[in-house]
mmCIF file of the N, C-alpha and C atoms, coordinates in Angstrom:
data_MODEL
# 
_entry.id   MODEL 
# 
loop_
_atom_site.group_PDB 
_atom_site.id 
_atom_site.type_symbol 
_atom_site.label_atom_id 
_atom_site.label_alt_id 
_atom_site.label_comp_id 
_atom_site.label_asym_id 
_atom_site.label_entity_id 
_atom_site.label_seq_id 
_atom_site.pdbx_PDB_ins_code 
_atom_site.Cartn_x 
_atom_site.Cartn_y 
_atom_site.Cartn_z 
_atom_site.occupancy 
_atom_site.B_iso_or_equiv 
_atom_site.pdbx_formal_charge 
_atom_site.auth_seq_id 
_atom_site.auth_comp_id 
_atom_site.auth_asym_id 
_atom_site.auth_atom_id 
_atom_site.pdbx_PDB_model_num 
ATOM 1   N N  . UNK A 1 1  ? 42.849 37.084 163.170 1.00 0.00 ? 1  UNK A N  1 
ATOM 2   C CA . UNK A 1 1  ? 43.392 36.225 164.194 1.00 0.00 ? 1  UNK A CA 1 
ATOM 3   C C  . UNK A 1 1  ? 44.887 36.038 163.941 1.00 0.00 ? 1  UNK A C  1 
ATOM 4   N N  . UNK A 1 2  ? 45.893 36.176 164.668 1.00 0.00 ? 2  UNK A N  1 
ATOM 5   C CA . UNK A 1 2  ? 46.955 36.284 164.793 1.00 0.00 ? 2  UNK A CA 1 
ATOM 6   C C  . UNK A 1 2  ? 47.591 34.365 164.231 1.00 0.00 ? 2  UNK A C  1 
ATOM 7   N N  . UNK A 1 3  ? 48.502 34.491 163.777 1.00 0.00 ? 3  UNK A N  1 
ATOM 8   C CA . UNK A 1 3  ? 48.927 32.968 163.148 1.00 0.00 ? 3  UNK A CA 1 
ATOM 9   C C  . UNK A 1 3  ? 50.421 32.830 163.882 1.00 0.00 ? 3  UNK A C  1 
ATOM 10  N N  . UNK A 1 4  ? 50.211 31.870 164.896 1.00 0.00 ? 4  UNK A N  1 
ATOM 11  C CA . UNK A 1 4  ? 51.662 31.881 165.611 1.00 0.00 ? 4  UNK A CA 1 
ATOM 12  C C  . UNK A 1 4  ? 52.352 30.858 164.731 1.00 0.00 ? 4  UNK A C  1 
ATOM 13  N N  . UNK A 1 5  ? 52.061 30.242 163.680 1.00 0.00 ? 5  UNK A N  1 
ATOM 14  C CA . UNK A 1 5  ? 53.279 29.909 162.436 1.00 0.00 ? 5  UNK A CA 1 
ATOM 15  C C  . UNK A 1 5  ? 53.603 30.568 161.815 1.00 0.00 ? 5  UNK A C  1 
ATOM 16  N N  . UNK A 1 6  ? 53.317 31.739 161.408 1.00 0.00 ? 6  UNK A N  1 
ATOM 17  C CA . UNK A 1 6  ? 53.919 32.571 160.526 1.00 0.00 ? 6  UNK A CA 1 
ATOM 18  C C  . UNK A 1 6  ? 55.396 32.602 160.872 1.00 0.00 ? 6  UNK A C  1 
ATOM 19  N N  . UNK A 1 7  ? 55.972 32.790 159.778 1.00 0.00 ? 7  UNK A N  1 
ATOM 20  C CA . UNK A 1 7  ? 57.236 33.449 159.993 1.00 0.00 ? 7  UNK A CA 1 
ATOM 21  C C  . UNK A 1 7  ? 57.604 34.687 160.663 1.00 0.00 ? 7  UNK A C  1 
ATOM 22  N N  . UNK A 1 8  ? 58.270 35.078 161.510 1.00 0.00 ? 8  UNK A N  1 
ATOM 23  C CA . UNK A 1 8  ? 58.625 36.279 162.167 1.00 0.00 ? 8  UNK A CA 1 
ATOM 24  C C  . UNK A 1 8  ? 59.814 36.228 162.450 1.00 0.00 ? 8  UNK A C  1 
ATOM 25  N N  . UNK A 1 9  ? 60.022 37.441 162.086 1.00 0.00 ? 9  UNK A N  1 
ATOM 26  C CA . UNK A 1 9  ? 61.805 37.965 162.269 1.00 0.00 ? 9  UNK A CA 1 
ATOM 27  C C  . UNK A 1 9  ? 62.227 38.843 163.664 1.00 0.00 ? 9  UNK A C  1 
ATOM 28  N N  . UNK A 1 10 ? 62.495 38.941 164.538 1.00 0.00 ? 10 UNK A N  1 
ATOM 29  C CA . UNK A 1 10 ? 62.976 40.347 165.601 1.00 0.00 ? 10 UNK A CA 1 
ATOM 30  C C  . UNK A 1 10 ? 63.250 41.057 164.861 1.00 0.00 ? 10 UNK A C  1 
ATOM 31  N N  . UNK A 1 11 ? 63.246 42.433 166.089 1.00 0.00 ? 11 UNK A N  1 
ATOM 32  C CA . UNK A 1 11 ? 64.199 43.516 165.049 1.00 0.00 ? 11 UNK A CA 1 
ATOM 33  C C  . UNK A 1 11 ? 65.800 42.987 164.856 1.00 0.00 ? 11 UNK A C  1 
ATOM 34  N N  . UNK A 1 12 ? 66.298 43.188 163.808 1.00 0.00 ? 12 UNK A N  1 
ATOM 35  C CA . UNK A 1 12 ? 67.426 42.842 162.903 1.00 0.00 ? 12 UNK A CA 1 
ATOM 36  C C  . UNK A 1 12 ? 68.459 44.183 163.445 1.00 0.00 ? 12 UNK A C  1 
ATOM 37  N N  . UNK A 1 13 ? 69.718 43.581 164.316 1.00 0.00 ? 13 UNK A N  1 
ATOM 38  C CA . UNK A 1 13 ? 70.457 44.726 164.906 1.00 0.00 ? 13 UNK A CA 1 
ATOM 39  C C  . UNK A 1 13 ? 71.152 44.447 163.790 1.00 0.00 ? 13 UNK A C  1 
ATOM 40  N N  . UNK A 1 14 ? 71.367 46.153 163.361 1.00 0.00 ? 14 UNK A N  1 
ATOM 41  C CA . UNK A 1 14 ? 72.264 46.717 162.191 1.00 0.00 ? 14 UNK A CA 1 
ATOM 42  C C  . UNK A 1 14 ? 74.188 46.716 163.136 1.00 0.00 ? 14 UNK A C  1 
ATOM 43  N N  . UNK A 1 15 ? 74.662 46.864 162.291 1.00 0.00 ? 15 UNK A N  1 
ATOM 44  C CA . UNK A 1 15 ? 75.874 46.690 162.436 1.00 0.00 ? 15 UNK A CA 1 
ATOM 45  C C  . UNK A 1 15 ? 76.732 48.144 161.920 1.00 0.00 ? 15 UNK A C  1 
ATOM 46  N N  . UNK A 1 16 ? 77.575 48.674 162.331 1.00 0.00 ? 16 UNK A N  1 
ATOM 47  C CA . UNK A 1 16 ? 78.351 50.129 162.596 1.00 0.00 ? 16 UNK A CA 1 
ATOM 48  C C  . UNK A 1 16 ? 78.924 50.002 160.864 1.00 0.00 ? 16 UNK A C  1 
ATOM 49  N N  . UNK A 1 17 ? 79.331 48.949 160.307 1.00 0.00 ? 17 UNK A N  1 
ATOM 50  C CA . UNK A 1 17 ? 79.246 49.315 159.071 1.00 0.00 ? 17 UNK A CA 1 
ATOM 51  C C  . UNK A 1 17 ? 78.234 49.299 158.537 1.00 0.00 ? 17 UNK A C  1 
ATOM 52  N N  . UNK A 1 18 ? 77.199 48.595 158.089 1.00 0.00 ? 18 UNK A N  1 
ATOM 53  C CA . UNK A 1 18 ? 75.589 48.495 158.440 1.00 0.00 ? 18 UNK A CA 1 
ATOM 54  C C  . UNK A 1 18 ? 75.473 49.986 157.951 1.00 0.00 ? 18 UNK A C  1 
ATOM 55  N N  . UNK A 1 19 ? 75.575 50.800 159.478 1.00 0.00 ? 19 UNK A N  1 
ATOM 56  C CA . UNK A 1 19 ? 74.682 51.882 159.456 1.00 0.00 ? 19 UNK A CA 1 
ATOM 57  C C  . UNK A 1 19 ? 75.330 53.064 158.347 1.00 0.00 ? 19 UNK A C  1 
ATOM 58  N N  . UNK A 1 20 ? 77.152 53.028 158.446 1.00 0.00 ? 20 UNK A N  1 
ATOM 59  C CA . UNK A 1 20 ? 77.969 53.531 157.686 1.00 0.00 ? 20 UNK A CA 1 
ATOM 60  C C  . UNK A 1 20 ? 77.461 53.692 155.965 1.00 0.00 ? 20 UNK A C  1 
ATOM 61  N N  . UNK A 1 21 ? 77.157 52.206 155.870 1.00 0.00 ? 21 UNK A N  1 
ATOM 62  C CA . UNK A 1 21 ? 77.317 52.195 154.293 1.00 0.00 ? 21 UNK A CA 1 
ATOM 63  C C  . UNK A 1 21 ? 75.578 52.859 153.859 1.00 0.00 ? 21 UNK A C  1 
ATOM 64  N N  . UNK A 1 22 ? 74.792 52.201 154.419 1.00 0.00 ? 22 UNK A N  1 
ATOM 65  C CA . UNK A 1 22 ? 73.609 53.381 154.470 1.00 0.00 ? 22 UNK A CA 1 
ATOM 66  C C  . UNK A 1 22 ? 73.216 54.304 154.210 1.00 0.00 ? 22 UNK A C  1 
ATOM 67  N N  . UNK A 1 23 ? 73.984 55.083 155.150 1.00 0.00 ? 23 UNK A N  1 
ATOM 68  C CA . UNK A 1 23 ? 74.077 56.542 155.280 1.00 0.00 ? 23 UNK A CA 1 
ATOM 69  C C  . UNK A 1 23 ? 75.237 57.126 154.032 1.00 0.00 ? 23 UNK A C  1 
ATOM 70  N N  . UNK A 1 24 ? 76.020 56.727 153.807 1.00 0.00 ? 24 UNK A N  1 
ATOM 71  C CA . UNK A 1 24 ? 76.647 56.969 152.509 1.00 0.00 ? 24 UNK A CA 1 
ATOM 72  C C  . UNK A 1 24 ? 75.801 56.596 151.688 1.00 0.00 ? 24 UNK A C  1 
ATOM 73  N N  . UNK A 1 25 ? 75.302 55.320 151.319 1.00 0.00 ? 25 UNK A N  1 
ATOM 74  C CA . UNK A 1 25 ? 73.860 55.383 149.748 1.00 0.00 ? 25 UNK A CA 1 
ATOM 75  C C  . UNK A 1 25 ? 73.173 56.616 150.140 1.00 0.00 ? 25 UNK A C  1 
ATOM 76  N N  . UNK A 1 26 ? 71.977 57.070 151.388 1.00 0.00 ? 26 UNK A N  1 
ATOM 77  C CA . UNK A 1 26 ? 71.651 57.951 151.281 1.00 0.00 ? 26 UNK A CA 1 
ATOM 78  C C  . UNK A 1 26 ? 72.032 59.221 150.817 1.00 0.00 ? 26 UNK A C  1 
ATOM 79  N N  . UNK A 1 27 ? 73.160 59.163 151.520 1.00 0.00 ? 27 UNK A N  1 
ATOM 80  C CA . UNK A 1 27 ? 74.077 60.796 151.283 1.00 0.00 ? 27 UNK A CA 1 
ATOM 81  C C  . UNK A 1 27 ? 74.085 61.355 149.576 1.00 0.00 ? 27 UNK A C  1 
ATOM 82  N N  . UNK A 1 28 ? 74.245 60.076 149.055 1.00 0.00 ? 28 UNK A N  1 
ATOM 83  C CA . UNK A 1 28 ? 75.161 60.041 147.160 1.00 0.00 ? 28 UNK A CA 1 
ATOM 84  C C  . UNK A 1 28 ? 73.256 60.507 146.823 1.00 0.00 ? 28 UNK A C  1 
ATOM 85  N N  . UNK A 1 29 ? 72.520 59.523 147.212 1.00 0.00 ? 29 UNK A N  1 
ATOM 86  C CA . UNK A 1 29 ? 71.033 59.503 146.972 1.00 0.00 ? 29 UNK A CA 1 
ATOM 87  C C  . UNK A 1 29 ? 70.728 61.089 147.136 1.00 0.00 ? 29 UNK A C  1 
ATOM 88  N N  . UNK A 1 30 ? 71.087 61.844 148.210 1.00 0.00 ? 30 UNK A N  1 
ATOM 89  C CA . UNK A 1 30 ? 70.207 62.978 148.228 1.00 0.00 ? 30 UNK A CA 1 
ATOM 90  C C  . UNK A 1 30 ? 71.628 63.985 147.249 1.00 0.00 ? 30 UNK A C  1 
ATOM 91  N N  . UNK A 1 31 ? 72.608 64.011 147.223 1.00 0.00 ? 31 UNK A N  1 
ATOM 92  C CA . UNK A 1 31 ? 73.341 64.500 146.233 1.00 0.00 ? 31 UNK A CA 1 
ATOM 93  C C  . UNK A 1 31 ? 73.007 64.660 145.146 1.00 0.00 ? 31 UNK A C  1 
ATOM 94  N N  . UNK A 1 32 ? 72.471 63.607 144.258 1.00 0.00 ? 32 UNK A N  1 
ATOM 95  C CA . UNK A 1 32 ? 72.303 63.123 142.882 1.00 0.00 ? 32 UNK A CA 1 
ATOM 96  C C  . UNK A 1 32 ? 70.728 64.167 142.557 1.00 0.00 ? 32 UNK A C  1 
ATOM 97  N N  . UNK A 1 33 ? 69.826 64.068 143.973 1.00 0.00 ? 33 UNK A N  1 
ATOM 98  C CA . UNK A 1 33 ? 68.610 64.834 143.421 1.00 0.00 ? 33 UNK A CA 1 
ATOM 99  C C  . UNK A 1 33 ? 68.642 66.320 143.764 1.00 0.00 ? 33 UNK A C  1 
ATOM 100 N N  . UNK A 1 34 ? 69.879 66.871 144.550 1.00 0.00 ? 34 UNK A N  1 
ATOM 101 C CA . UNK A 1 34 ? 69.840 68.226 144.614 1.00 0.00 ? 34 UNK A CA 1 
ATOM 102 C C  . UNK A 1 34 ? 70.635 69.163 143.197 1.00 0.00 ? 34 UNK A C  1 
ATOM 103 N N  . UNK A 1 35 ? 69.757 69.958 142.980 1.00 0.00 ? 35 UNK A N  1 
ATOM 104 C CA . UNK A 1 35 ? 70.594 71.033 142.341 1.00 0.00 ? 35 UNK A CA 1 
ATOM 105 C C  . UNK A 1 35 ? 70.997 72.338 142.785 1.00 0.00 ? 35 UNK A C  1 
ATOM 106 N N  . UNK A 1 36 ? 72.111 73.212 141.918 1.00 0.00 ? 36 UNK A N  1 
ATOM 107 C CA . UNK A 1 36 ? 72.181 74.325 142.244 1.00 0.00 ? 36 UNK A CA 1 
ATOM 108 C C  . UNK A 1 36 ? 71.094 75.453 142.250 1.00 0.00 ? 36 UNK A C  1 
ATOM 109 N N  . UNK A 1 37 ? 71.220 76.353 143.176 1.00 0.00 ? 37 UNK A N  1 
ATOM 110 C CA . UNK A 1 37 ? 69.996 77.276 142.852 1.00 0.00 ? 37 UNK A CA 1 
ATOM 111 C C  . UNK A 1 37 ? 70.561 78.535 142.163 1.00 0.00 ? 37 UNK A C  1 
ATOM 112 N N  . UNK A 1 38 ? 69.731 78.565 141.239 1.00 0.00 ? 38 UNK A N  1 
ATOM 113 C CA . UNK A 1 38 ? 70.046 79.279 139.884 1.00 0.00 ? 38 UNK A CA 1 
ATOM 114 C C  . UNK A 1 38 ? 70.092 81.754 141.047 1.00 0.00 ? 38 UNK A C  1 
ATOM 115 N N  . UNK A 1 39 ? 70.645 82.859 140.103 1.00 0.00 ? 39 UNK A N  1 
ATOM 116 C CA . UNK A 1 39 ? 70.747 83.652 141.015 1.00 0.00 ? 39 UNK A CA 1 
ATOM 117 C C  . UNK A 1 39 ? 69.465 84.252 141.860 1.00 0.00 ? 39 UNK A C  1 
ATOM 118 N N  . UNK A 1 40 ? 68.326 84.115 141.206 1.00 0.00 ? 40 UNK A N  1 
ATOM 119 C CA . UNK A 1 40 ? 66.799 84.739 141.590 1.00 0.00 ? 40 UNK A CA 1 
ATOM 120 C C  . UNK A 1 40 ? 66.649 84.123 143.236 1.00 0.00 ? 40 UNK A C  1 
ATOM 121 N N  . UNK A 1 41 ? 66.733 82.276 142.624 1.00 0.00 ? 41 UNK A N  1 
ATOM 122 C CA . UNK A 1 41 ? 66.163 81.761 144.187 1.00 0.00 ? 41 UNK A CA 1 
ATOM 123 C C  . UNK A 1 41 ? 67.505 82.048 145.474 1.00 0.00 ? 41 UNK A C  1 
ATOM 124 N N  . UNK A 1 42 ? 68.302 82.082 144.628 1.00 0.00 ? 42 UNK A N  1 
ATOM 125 C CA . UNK A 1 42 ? 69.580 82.619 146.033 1.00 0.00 ? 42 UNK A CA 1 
ATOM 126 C C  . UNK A 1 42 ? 69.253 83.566 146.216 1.00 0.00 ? 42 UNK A C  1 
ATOM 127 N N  . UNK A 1 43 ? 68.966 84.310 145.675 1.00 0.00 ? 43 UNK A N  1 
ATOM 128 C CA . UNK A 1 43 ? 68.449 85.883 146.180 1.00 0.00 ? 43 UNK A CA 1 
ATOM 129 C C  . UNK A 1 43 ? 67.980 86.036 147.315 1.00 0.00 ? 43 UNK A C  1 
ATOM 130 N N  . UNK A 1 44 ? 66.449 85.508 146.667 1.00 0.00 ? 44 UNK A N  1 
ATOM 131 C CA . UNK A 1 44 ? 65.200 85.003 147.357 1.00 0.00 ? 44 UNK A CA 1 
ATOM 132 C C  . UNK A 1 44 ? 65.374 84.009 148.690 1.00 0.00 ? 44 UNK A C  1 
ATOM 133 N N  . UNK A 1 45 ? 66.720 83.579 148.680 1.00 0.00 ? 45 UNK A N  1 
ATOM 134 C CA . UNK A 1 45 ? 67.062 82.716 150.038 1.00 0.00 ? 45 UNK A CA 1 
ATOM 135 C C  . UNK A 1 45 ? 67.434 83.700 150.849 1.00 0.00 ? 45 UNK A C  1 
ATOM 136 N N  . UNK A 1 46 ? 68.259 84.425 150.261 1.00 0.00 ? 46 UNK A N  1 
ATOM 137 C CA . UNK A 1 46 ? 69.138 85.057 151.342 1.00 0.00 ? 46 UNK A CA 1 
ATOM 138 C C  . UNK A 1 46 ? 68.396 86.371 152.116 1.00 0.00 ? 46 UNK A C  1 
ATOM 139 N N  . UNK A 1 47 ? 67.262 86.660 150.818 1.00 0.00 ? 47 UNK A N  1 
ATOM 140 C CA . UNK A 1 47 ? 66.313 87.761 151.862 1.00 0.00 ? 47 UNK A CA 1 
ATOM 141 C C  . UNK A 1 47 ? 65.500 87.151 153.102 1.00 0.00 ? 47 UNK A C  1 
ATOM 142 N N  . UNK A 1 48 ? 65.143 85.893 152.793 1.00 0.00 ? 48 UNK A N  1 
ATOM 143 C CA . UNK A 1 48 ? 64.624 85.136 153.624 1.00 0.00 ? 48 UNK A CA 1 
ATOM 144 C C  . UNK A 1 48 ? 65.022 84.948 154.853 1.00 0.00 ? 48 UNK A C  1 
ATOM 145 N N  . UNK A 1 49 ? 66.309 84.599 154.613 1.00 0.00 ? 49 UNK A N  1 
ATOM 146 C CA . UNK A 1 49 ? 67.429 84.507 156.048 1.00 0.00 ? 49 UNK A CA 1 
ATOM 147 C C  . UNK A 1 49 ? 67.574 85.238 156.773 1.00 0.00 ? 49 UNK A C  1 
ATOM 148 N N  . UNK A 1 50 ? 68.047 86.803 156.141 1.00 0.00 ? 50 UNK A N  1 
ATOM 149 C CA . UNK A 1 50 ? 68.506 87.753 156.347 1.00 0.00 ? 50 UNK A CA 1 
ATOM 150 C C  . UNK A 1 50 ? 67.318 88.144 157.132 1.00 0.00 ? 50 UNK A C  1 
ATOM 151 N N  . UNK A 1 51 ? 66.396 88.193 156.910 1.00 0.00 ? 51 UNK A N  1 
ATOM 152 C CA . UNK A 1 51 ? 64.803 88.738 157.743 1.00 0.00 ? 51 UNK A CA 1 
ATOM 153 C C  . UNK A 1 51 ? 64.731 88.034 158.801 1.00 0.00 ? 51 UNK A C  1 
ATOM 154 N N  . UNK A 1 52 ? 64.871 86.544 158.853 1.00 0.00 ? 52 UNK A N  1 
ATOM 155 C CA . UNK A 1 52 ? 65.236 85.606 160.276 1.00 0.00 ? 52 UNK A CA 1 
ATOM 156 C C  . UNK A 1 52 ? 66.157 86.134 161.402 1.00 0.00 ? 52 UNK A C  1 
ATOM 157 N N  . UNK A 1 53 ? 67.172 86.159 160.435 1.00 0.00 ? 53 UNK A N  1 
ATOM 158 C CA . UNK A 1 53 ? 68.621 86.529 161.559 1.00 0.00 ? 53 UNK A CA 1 
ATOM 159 C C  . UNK A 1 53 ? 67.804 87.871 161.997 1.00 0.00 ? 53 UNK A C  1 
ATOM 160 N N  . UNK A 1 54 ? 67.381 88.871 161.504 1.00 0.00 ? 54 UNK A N  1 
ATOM 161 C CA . UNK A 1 54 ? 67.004 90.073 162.199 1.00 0.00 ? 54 UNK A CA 1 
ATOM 162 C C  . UNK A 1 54 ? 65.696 90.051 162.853 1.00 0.00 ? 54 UNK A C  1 
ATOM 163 N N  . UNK A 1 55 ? 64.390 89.060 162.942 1.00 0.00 ? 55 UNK A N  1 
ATOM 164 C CA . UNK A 1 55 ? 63.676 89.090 163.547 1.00 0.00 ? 55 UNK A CA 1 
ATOM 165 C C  . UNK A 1 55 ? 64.162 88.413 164.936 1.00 0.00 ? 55 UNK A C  1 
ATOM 166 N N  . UNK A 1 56 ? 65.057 87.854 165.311 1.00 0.00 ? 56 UNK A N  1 
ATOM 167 C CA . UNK A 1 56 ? 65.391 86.854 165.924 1.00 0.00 ? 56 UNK A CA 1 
ATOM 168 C C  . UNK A 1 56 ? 66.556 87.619 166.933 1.00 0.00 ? 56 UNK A C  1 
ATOM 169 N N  . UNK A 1 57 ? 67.332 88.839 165.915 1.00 0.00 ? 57 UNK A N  1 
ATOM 170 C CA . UNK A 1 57 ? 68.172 89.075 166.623 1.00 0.00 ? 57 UNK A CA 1 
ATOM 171 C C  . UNK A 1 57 ? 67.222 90.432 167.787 1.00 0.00 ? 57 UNK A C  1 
ATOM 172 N N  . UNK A 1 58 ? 66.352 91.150 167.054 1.00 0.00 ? 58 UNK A N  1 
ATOM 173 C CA . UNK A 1 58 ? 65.743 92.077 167.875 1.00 0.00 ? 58 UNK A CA 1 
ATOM 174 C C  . UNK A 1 58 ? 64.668 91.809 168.705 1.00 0.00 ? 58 UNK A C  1 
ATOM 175 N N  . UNK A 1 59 ? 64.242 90.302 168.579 1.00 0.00 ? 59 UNK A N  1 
ATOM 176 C CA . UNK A 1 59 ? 63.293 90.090 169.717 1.00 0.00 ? 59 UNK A CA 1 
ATOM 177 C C  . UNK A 1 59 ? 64.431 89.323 170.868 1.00 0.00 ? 59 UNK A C  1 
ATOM 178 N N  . UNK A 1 60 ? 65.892 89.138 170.812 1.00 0.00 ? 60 UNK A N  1 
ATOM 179 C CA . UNK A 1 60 ? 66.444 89.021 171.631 1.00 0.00 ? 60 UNK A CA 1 
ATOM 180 C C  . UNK A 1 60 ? 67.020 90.528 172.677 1.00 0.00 ? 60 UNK A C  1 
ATOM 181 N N  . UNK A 1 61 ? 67.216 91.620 171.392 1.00 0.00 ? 61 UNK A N  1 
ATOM 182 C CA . UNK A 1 61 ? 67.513 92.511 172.003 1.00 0.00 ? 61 UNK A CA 1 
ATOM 183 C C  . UNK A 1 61 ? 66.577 93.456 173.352 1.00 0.00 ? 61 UNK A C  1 
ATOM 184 N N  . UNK A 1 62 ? 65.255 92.885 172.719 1.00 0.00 ? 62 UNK A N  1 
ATOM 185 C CA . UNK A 1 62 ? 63.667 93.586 173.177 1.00 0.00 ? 62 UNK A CA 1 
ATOM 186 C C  . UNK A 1 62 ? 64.288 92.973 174.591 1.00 0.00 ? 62 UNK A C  1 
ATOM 187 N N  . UNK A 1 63 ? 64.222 91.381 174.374 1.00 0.00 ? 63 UNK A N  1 
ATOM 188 C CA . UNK A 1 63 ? 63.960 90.430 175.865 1.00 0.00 ? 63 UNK A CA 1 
ATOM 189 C C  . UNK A 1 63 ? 65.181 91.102 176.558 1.00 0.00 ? 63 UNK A C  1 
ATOM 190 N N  . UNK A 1 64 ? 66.083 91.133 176.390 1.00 0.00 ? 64 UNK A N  1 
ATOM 191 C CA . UNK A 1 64 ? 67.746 91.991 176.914 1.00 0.00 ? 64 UNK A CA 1 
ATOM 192 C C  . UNK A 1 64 ? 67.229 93.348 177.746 1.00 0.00 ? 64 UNK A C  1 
ATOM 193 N N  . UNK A 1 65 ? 66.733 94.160 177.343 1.00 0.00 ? 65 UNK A N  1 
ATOM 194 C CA . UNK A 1 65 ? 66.198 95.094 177.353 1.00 0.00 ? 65 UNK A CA 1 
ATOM 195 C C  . UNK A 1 65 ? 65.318 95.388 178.791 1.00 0.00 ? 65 UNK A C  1 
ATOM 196 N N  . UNK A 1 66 ? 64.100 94.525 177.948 1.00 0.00 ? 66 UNK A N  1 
ATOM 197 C CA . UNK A 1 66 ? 63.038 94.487 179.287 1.00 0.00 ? 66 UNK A CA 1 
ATOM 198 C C  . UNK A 1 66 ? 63.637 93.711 180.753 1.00 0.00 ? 66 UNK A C  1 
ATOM 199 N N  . UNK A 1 67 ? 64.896 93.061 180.310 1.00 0.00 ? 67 UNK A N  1 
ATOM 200 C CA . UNK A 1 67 ? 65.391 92.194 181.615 1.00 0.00 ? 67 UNK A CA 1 
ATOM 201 C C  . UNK A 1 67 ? 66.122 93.573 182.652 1.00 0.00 ? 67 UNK A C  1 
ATOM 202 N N  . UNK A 1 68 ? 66.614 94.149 181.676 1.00 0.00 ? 68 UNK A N  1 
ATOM 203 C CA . UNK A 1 68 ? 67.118 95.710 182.349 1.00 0.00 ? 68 UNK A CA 1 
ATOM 204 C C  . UNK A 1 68 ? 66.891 96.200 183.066 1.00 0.00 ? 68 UNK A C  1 
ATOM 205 N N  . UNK A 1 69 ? 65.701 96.481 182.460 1.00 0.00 ? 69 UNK A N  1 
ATOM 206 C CA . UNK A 1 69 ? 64.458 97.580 182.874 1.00 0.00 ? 69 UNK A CA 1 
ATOM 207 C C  . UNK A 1 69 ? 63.769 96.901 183.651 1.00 0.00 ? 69 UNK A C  1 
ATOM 208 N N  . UNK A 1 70 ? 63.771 96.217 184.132 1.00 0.00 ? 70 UNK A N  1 
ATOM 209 C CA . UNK A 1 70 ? 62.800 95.180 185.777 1.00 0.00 ? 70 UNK A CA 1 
ATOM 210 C C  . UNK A 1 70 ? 63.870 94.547 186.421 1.00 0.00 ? 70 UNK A C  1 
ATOM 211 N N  . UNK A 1 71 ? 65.024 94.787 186.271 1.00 0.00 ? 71 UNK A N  1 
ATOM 212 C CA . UNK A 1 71 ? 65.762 93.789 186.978 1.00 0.00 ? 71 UNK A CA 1 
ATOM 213 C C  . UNK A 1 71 ? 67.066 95.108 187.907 1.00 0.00 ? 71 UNK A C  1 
# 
């Protein structure tokens, strides 16, 4: 059953420094837990990518293509 004495707050409008200083703790926060990636996993990133950018670039070329060829 709901208690209309309780204490209750609205939502609490943040303020433009508010949101500023925040987002800077976060920022330092996710800084502090990232590390460098040692040469294997860069490797291993960049084949990763590299396979993206080219699946991505030749199913654009396919769609290019077939627009050609029916249009």
């Amino acid at each position: 059953m709901y208690n209309h004495k309780m204490d209750f707050q609205g939502p609490t409008e943040e303020t433009n420094t508010t949101k500023v200083r925040r987002f800077i703790k976060e920022t330092i926060r996710v800084l502090r837990i990232t590390k460098k990636p040692d040469q294997a996993e860069y490797k291993s990133l960049l084949k990763v990518t590299a396979i993206g950018v080219a699946i991505i670039g030749m199913l654009g070329f396919i769609i290019f293509l077939i627009k050609q060829l029916l249009f």
